[in-house]
N, C-alpha and C positions, 0 to 999 in steps of 0.2 A: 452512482458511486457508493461504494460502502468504504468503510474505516474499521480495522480493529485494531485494539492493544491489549497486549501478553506477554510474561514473558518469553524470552528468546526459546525455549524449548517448546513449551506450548505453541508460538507461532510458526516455528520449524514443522513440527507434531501436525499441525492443519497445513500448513503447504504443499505437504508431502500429499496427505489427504487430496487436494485441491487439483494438483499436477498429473495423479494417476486417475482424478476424474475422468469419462468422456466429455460431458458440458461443461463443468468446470474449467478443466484444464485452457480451455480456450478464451478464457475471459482475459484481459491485460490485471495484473497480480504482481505489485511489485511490495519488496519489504524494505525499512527503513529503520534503525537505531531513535528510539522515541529521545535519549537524552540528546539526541546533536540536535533533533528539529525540535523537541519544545522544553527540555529538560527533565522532560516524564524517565521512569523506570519501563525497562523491557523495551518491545519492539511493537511500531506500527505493520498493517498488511495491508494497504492500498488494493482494491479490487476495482477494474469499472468491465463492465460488460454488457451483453444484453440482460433484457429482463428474465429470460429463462434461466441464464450462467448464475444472476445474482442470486438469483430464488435457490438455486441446485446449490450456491455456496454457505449461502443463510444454513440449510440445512447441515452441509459437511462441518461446520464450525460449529453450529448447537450451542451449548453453555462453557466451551473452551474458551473464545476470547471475550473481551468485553468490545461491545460495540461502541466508538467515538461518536459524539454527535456536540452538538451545540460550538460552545466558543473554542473547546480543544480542536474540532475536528475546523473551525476556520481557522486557526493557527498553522494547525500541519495542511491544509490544502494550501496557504498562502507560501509556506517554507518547501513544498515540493515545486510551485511553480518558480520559485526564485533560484532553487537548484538549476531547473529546466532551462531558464534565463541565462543562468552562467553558462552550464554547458551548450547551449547553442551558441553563448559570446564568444566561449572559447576554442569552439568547432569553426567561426567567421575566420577567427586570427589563423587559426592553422592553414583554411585556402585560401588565403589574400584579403580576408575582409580588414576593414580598419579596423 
């Protein structure tokens, strides 16, 4: 899994990049507003992929975003699965779960 943060153009600016990749394109690439999940400026770009996608996206990003690592990036991996948590609780309620 990789992490970046940038601002919202910049991170636009490499999606676009990312999307009209062929390897790229194919990786799970999702973006998130950095102030809801940790209070940062700009926007997160969540990547997971194979090792080929991540290598070809390493590349298409270059020196545009800053890579997340350490206690920011267990922060926003804990606040993306918590997201995931609600919205599966709240996909239960919609077909009959408790």
């Amino acid at each position: 899994m990789l992490l970046y943060r940038g601002s919202g153009e910049s991170v636009s600016k490499v999606l676009d990049k990312i999307l009209s990749d062929e390897v790229g394109s194919k990786a799970n690439v999702i973006t998130r507003d950095a102030f809801q999940l940790t209070g940062a400026q700009g926007q997160y770009l969540r990547v997971m992929g194979t090792e080929e996608q991540e290598s070809r996206i390493r590349e298409l990003v270059g020196s545009e975003l800053m890579e997340v690592k350490g206690e920011e990036l267990e922060k926003v991996v804990r606040a993306l699965q918590e997201e995931d948590e609600r919205a599966l609780s709240g996909m239960g309620m919609i077909f009959g779960g408790e």
